[in-house]
C-alpha positions, 0 to 999 in steps of 0.5 A: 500544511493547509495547501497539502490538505487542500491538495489531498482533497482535490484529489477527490476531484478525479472520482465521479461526484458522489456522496462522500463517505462518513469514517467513524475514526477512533481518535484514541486509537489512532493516538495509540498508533502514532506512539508506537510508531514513534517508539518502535522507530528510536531504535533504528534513528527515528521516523526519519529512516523510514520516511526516507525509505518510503520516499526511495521506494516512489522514486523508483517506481516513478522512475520505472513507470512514470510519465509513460515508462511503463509500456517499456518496462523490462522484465527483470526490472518490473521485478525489482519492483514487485518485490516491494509489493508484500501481498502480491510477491509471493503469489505472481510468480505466474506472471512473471514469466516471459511469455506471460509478461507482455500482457500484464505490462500492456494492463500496467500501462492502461492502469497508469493512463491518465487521461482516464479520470474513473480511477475505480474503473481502471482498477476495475479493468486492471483486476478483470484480466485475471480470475476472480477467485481467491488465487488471485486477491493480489491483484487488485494489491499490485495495481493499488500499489502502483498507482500509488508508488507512482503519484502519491498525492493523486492516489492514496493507498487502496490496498486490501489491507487499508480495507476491505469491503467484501471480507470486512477487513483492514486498517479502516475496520481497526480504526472504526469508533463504536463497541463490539467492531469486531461483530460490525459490518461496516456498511462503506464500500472501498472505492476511491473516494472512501480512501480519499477521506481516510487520507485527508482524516489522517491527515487532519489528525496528524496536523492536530498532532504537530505533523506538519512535513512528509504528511503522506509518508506519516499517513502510510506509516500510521496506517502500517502500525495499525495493521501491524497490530492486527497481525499481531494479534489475529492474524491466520496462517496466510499472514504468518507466512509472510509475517514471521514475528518481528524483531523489532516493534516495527518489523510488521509495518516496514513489511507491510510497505515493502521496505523489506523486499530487498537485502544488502546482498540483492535478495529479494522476497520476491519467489519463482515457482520453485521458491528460488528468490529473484536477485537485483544486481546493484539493488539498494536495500531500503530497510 
């Protein structure tokens, strides 16, 4: 455990050097999510499950984009993948057209270029190909998920629902000690540091809780349940939409990761223009 949290904050090697950000995490709340999510997942066999859905989900990105694929990733095939990507498949059916393609394949592969160290410029640049309007807020959600899909201990999830700065949203605001939080503006931008230290902070409170294995798997889980329980209870009309009431206590959360983006029968939630759902052939539920 002591390597993997070293190893989690070399990552922060790969951002300029800045000052770090300071998290104010409530441990209580914390607690709180790491109990739900134990029990919600002993109905469906245990934590376990969903550790080895998550895992699943990497190696197929990984094997689909990783170590240069990405330049010669097929259309249909890309699909498959954007339908593990909740707050950007219901909205990037534009793009997933075959005229359209080509272009937003060619920003993948800039994206997962490594030879690039400034990962917030390269979200940057990824986001700056699309307009900056509401219409197109998946954006930077689909590049966050992938970065992260494909090498999880370099990158930590930076998806909006994580957090926000410019609405004051996320899993970080749900987290954050102090009274009256839902009044607060907190005043911690979202680039790549700042995921790195909630990362390792995570991290750290799941070792002090007896998580020594698949500890970044733990991180993501974690952080769903506490968004989930933002859904739960506040969530608008765009959420709902996506987010119909569970059933089961942890339906929110397997959403949230894209654990249910596939059904047995190659479904997917992934939509065309006229609402029609993109099928997988021989495609592998994970949920």
């Amino acid at each position: 455990m002591r390597s993997l949290l070293a190893s989690l904050r070399g990552a922060a090697a790969v951002a300029p050097v800045v000052e770090r950000p300071r998290l104010e995490l409530s441990g209580p709340k914390l607690g709180e999510a790491l109990e739900a999510l134990v029990r919600g997942a002993e109905e469906d066999g245990g934590v376990e499950r969903y550790v080895a859905a998550l895992q699943a989900k990497r190696a197929l990105f990984r094997e689909t984009l990783g170590a240069g694929r990405s330049h010669q990733v097929d259309l249909s095939t890309f699909k498959g993948l954007c339908a593990h990507v909740p707050t950007a498949r219901r909205r990037m059916a534009p793009q997933l057209e075959a005229t359209a393609f080509p272009a937003l394949r060619g920003r993948v592969s800039q994206l997962l270029a490594t030879d690039d160290d400034s990962v917030d410029g390269r979200l940057a640049a990824f986001c700056a190909g699309f307009p900056d309007d509401r219409e197109h807020r998946w954006v930077r959600d689909l590049a966050a998920e992938m970065l992260h899909a494909v090498d999880p201990e370099r990158y930590p999830l930076m998806t909006r629902w994580i957090w926000d700065a410019r609405a004051n949203t996320g899993v970080l605001r749900e987290l954050w000690y102090g009274e009256d939080v839902d009044h607060l503006l907190i005043d911690v931008p979202d680039r790549f540091d700042t995921f790195v230290v909630l990362r390792e902070e995570l991290a750290q409170f799941l070792a002090d809780n007896g998580v020594f294995r698949d500890v970044l798997d733990y991180v993501d889980l974690v952080t769903a349940q506490v968004y989930a329980g933002y859904v739960n209870e506040r969530a608008g009309s765009y959420l709902r939409t996506d987010f119909t009431q569970p059933d089961n206590p942890l339906m929110h959360a397997r959403r949230i990761l894209g654990l249910d983006a596939i059904d047995g029968s190659g479904r997917t939630r992934l939509k065309a223009f006229d609402g029609t759902a993109f099928v997988v052939a021989d495609a592998k539920c994970l949920s």
